[in-house]
DRENZADO-568753 format. One line per 2 residues: number of its first residue (from 1); for each residue x, y, z of N, C-alpha, C. Coordinates in nm, 2 decimals. Last residue first. Layout:
N
NUM) X/Y/Z/X/Y/Z/X/Y/Z ~ ...
//
This chain:
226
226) -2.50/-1.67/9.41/-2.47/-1.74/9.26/-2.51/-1.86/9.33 ~ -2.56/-1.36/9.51/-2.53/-1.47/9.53/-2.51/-1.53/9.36
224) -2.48/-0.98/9.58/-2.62/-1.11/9.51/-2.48/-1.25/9.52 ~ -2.59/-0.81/9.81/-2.48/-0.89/9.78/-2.56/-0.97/9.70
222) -2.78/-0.70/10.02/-2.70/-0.60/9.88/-2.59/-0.69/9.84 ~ -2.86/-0.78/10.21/-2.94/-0.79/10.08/-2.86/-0.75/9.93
220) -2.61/-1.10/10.34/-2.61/-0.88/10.31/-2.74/-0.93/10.20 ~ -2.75/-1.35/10.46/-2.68/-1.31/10.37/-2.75/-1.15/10.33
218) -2.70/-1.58/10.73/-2.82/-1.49/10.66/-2.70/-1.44/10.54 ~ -2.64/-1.77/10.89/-2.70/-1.80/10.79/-2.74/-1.68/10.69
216) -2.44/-1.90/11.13/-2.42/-1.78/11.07/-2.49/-1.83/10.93 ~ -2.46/-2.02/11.34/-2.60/-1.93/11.38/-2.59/-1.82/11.22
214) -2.45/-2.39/11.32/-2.42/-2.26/11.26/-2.52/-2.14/11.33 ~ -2.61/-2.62/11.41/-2.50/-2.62/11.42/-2.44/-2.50/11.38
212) -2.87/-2.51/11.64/-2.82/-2.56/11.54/-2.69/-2.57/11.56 ~ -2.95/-2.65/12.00/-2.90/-2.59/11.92/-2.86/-2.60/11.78
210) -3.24/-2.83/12.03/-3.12/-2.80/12.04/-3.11/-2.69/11.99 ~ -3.52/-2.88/12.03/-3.46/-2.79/12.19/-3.35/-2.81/12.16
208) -3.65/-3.00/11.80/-3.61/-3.06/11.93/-3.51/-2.98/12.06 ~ -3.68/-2.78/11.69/-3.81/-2.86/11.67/-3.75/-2.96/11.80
206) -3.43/-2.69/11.64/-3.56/-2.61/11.68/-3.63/-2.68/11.73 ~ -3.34/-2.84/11.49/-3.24/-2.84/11.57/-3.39/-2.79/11.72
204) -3.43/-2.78/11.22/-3.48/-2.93/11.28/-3.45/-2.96/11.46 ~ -3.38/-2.50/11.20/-3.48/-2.57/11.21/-3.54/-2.73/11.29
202) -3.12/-2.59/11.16/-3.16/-2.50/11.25/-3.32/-2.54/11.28 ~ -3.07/-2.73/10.90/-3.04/-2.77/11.05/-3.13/-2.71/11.14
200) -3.18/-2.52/10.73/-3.27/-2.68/10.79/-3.25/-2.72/10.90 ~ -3.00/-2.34/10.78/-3.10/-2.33/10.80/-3.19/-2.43/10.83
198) -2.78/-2.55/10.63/-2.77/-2.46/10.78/-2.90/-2.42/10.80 ~ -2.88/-2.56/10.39/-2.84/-2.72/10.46/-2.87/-2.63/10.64
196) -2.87/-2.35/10.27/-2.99/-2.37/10.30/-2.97/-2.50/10.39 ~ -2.54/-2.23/10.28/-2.65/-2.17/10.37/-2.79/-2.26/10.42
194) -2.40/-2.34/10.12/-2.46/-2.47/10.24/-2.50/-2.38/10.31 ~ -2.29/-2.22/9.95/-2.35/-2.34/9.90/-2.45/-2.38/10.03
192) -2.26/-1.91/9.86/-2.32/-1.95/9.97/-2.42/-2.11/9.96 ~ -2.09/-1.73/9.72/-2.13/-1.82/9.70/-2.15/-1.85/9.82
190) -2.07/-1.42/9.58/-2.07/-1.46/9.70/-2.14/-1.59/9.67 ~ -1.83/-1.16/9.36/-1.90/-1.25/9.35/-1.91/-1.39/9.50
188) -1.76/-0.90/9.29/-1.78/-0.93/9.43/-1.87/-1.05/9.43 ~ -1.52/-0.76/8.99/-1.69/-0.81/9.10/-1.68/-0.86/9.20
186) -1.40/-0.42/8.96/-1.43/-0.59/8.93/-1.54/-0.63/9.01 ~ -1.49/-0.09/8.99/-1.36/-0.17/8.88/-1.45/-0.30/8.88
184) -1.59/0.23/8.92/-1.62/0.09/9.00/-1.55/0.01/8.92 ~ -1.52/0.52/9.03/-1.49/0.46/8.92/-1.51/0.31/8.99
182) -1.45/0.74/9.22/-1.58/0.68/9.23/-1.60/0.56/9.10 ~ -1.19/0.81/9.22/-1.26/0.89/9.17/-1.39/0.85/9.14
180) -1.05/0.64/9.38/-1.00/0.66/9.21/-1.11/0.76/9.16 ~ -1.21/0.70/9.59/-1.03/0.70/9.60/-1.02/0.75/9.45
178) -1.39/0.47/9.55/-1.42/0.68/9.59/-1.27/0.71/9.55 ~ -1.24/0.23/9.56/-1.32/0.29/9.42/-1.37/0.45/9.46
176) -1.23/0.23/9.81/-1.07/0.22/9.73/-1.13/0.28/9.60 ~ -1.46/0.20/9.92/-1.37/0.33/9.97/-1.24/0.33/9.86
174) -1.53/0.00/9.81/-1.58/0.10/9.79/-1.50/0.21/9.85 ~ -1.35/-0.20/9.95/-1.39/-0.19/9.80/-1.44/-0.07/9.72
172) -1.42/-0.15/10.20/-1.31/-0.15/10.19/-1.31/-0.16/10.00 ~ -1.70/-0.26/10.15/-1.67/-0.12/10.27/-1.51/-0.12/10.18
170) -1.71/-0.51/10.09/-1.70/-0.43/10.06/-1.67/-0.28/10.06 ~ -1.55/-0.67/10.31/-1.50/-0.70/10.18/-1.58/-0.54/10.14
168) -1.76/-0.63/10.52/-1.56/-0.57/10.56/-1.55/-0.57/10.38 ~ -1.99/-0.73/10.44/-1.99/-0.58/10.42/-1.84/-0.51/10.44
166) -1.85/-1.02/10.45/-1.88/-0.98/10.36/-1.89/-0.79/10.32 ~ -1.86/-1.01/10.76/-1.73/-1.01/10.68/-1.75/-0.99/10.53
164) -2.07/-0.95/10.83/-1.98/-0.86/10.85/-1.89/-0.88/10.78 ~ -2.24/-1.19/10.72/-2.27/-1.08/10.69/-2.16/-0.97/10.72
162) -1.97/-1.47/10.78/-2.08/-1.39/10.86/-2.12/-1.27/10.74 ~ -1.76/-1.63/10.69/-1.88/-1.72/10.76/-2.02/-1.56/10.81
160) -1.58/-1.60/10.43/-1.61/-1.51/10.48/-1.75/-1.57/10.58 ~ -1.28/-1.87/10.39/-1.44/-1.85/10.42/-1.46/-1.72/10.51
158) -1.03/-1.96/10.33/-1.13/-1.87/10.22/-1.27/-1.90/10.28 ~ -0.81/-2.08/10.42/-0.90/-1.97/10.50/-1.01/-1.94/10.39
156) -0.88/-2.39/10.29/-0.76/-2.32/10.41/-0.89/-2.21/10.44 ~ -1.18/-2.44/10.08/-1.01/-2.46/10.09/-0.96/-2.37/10.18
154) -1.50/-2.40/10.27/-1.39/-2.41/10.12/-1.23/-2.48/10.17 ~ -1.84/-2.39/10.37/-1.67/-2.44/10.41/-1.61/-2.43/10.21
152) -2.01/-2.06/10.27/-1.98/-2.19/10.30/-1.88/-2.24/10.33 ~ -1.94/-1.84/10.16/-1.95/-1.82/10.30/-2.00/-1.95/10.36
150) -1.69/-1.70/9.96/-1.75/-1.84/10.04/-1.78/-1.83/10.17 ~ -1.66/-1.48/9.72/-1.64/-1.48/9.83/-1.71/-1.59/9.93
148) -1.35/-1.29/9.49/-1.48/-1.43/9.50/-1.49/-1.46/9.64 ~ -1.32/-1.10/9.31/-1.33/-1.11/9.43/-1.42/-1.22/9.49
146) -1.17/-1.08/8.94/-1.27/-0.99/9.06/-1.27/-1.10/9.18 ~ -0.97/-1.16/8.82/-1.11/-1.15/8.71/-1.20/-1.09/8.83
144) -0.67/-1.06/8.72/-0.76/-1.07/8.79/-0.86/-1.05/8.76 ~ -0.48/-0.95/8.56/-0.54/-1.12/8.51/-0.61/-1.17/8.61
142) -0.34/-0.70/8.72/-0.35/-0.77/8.58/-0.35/-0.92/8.58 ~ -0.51/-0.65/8.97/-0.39/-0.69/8.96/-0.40/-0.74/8.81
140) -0.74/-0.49/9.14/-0.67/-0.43/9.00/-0.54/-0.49/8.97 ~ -0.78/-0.71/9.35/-0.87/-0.71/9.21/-0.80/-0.63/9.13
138) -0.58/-0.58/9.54/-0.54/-0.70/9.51/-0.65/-0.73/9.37 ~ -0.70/-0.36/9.62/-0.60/-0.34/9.58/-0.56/-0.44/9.47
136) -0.95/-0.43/9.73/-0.98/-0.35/9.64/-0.83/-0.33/9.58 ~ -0.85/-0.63/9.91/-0.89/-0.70/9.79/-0.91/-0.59/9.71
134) -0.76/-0.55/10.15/-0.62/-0.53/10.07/-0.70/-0.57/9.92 ~ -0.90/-0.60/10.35/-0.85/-0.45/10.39/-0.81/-0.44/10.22
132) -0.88/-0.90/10.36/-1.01/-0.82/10.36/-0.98/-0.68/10.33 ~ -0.70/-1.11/10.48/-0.66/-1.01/10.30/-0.81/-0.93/10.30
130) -0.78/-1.29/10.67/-0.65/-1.19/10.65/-0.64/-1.07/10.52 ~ -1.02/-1.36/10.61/-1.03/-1.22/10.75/-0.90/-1.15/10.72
128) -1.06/-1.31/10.21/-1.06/-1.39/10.36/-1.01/-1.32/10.47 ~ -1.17/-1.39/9.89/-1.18/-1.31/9.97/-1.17/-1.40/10.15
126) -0.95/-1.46/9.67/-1.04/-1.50/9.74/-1.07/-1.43/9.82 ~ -0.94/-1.36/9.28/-0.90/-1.35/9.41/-0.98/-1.39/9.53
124) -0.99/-1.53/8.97/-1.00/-1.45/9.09/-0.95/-1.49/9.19 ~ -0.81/-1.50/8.66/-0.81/-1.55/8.81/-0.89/-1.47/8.91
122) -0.88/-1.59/8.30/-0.82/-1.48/8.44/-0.85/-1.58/8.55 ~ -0.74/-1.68/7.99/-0.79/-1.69/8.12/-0.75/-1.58/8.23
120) -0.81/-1.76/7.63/-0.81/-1.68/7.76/-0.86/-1.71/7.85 ~ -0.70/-2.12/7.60/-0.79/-2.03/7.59/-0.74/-1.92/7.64
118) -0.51/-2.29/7.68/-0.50/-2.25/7.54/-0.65/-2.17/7.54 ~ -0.19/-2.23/7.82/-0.33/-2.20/7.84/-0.40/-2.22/7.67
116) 0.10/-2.20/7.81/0.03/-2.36/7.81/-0.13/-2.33/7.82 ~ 0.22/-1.96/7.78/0.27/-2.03/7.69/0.16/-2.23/7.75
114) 0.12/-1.88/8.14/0.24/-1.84/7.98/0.26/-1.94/7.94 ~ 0.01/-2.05/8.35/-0.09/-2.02/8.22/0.01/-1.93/8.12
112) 0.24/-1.95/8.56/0.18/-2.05/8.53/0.09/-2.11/8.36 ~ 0.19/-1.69/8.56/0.29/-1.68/8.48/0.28/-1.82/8.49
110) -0.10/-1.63/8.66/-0.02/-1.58/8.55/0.06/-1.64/8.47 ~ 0.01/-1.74/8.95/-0.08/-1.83/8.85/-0.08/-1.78/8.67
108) 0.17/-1.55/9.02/0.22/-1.64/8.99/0.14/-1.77/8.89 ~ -0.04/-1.32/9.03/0.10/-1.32/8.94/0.13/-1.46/8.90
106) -0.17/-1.43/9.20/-0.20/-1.39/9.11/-0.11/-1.40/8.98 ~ 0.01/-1.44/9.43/-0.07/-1.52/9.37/-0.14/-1.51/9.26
104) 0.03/-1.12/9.45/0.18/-1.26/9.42/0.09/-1.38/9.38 ~ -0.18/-1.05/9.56/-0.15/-1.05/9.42/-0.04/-1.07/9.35
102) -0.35/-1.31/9.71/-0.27/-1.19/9.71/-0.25/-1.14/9.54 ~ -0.49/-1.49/9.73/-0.55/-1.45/9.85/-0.41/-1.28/9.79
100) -0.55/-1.84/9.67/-0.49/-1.73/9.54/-0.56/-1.60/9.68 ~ -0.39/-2.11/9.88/-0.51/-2.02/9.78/-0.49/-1.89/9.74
98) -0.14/-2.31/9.72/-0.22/-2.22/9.87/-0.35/-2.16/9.78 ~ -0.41/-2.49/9.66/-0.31/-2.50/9.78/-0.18/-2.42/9.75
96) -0.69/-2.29/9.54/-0.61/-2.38/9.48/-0.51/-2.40/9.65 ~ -0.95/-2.14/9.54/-0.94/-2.27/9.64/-0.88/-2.36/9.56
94) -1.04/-1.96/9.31/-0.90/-1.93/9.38/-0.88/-2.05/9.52 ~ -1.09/-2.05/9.00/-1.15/-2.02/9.15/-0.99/-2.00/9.23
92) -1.09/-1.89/8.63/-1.07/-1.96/8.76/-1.06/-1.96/8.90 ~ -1.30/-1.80/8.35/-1.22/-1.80/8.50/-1.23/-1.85/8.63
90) -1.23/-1.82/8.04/-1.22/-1.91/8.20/-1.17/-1.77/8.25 ~ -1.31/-1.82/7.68/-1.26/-1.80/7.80/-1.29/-1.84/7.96
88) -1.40/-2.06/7.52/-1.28/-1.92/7.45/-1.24/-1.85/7.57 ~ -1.52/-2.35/7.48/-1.55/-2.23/7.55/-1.40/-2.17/7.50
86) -1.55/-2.56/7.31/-1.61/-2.50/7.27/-1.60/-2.31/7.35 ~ -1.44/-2.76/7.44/-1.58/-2.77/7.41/-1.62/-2.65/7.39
84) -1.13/-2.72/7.38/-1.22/-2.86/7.28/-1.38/-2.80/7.31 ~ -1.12/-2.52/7.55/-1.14/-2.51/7.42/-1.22/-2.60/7.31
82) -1.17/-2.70/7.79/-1.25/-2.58/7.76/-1.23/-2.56/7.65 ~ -0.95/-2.88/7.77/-1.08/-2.93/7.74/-1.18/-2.82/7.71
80) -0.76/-2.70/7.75/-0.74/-2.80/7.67/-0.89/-2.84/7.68 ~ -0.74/-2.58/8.02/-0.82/-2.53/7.95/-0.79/-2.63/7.77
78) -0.69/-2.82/8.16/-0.85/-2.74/8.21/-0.82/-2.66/8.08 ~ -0.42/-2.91/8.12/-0.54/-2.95/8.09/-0.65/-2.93/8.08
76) -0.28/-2.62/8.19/-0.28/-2.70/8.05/-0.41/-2.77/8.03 ~ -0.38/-2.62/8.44/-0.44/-2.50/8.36/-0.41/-2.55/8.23
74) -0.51/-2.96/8.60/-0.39/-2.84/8.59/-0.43/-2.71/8.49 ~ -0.61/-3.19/8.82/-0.64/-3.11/8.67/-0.53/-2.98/8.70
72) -0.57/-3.39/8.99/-0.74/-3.35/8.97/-0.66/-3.30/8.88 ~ -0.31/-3.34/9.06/-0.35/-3.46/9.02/-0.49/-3.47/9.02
70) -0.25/-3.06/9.16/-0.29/-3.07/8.98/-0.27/-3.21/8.95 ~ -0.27/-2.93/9.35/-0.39/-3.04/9.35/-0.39/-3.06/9.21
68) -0.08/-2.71/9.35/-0.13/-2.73/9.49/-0.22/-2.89/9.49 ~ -0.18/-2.40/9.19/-0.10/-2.51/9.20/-0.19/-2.58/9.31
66) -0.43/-2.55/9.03/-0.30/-2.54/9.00/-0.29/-2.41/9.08 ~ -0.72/-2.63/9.00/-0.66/-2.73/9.06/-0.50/-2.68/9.05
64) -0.87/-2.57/8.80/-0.79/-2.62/8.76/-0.68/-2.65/8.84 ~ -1.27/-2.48/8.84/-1.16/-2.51/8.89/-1.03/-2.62/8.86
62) -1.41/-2.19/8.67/-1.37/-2.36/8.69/-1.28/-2.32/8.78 ~ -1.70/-1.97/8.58/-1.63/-2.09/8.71/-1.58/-2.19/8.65
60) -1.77/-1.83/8.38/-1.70/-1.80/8.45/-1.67/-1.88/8.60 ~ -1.68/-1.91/8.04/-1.75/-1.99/8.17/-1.66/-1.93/8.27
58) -1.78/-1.82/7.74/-1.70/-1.75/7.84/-1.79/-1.84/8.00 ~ -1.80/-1.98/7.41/-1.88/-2.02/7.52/-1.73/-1.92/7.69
56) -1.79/-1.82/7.06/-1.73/-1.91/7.21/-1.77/-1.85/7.31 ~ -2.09/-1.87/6.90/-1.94/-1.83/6.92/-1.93/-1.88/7.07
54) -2.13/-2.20/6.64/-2.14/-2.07/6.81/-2.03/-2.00/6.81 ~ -2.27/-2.28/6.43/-2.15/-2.23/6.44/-2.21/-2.15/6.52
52) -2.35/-2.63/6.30/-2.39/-2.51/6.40/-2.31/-2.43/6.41 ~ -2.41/-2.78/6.02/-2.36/-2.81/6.15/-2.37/-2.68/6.21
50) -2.49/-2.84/5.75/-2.59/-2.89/5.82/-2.52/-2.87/5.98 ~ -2.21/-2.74/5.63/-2.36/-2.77/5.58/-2.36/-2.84/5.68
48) -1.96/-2.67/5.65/-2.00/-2.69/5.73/-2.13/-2.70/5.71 ~ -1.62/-2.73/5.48/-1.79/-2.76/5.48/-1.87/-2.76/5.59
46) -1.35/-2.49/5.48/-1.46/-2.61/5.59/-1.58/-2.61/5.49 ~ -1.09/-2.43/5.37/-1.20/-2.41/5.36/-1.27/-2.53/5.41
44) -0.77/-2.30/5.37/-0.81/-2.37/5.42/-0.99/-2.35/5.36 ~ -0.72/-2.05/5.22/-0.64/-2.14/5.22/-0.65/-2.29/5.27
42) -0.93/-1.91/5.04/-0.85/-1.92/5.14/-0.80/-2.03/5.13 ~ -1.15/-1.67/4.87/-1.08/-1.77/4.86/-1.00/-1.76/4.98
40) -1.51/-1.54/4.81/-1.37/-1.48/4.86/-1.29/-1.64/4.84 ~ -1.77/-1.49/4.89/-1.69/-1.57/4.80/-1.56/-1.57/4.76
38) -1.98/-1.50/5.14/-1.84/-1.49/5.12/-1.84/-1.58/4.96 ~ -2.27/-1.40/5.29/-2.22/-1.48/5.16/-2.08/-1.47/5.13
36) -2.13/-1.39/5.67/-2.23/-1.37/5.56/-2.22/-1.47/5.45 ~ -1.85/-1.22/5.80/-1.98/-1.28/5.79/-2.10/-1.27/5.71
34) -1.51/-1.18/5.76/-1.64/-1.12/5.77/-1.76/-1.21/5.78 ~ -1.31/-1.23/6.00/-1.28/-1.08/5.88/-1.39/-1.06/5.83
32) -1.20/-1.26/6.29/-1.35/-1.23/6.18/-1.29/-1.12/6.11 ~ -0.85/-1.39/6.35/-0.98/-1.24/6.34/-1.08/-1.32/6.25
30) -0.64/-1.47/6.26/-0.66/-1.50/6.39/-0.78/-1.43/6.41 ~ -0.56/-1.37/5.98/-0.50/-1.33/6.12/-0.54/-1.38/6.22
28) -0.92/-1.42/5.91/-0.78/-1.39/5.85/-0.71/-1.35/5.98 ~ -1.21/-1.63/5.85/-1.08/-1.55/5.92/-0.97/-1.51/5.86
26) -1.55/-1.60/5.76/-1.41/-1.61/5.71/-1.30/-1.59/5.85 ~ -1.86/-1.80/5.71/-1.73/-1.73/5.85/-1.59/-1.71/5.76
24) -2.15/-1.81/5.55/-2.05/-1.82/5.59/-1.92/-1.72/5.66 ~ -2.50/-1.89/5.71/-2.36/-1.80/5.66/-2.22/-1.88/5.65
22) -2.77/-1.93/5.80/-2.71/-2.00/5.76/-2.64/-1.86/5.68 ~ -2.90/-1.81/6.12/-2.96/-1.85/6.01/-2.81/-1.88/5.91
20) -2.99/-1.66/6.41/-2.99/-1.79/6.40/-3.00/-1.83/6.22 ~ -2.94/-1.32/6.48/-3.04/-1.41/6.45/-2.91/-1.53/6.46
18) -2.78/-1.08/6.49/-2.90/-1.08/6.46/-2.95/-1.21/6.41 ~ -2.56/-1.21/6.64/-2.67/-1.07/6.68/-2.76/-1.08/6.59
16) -2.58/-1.55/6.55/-2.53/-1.47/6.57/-2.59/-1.33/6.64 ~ -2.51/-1.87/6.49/-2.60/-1.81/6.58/-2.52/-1.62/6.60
14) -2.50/-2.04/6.15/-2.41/-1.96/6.30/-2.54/-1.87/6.37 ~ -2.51/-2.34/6.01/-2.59/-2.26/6.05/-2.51/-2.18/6.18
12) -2.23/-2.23/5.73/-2.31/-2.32/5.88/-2.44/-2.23/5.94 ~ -2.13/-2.25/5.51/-2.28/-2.29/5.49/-2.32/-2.28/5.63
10) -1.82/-2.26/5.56/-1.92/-2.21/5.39/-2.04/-2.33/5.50 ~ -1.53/-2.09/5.65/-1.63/-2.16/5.69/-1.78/-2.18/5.62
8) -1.20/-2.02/5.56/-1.37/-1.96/5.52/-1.46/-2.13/5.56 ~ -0.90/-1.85/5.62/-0.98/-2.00/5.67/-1.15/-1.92/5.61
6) -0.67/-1.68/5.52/-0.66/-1.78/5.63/-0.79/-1.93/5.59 ~ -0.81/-1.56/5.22/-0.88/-1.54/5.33/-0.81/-1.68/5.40
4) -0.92/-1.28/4.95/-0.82/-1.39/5.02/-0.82/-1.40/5.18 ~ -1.16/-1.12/4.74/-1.10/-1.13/4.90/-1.02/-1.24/4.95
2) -1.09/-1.11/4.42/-1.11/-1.13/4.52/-1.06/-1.11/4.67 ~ -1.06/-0.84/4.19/-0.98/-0.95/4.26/-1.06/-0.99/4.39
//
């Protein structure tokens, strides 16, 4: 008796662990049930000769604008298009109005994305002078995707502007991770758009006996950027 099967995807070229070469995809349940020569039956069945089969694309920055700005885009629509192209999971920035800075924020964006998200999604948390002490708490919050940190201009407070505020973010991360028993949880991810604009400034500011407009340029070595 054959293998019966939701949905069987017949000929695509799929990119997979071992290689780039032509299979077919079964599902059952919502699941890979298997890959390869399938001859199995189902209920649905694609031709997919000559077309590409990726798996799904995980984009870890968008911004959906919810709450606060959801005449730009909302988490229905943001992830409505993410799926259409192809991507299966998001995570989203926290420079929404208010900004995502707690773990009531968190929550709430949560329960925002029940029942309208159509991919998986998490949230990160922003890192800022008020919530610095509280992020190694606030990252183990279910649907927190880790600690995002701008030390360029952003939305309301979410700018860490100096090296110190960045090593406060961690210090306090790392002491919460000794705590549990040295166990390292989420990420510490530091965007630094307009460091090199600042530096030019500086520079140019140089060259004619001013002052730049920023002194705060540098960036911890121990922090990687994006």
């Amino acid at each position: 008796m054959s293998e019966r099967y939701d949905l069987i995807i017949h000929g695509a070229i799929a990119a997979t662990p071992n290689g780039i070469g032509r299979a077919d995809i079964a599902i059952r349940d919502g699941r890979f049930a298997a890959v390869g020569e399938i001859e199995g039956d189902a209920a649905v069945k694609i031709d997919a000769r000559g077309l590409h089969a990726l798996p799904g694309v995980i984009d870890t920055q968008v911004h959906f604008r919810e709450p606060g700005m959801t005449h730009k885009e909302d988490l229905g629509t943001g992830t409505a298009a993410a799926a259409l192209g192809g991507v299966t999971a998001v995570f989203e920035m926290p420079n929404t109005n208010p900004n995502t800075l707690t773990s009531g924020d968190i929550a709430d964006k949560c329960a925002r994305a029940k029942g309208r998200a159509w991919c998986d999604i998490a949230f990160f948390v922003g890192a800022a002078v008020e919530n610095a002490s509280e992020l190694a708490e606030v990252e183990r919050t279910p649907g927190c995707a880790g600690v995002k940190v701008f030390m360029g201009s952003s939305t309301g407070s979410l700018l860490v502007e100096d090296d110190a505020g960045v090593r406060e973010a961690r210090r306090a991360k790392t002491t919460a991770d000794i705590g549990r028993g040295g166990r390292k949880t989420l990420v510490l991810v530091v965007q630094r758009q307009q460091i090199r604009h600042v530096r030019t400034t500086r520079r140019t500011a140089a060259r004619r006996g001013q002052r730049g407009r920023s002194g705060r340029t540098s960036q911890p070595r121990e922090t990687g950027t994006e």
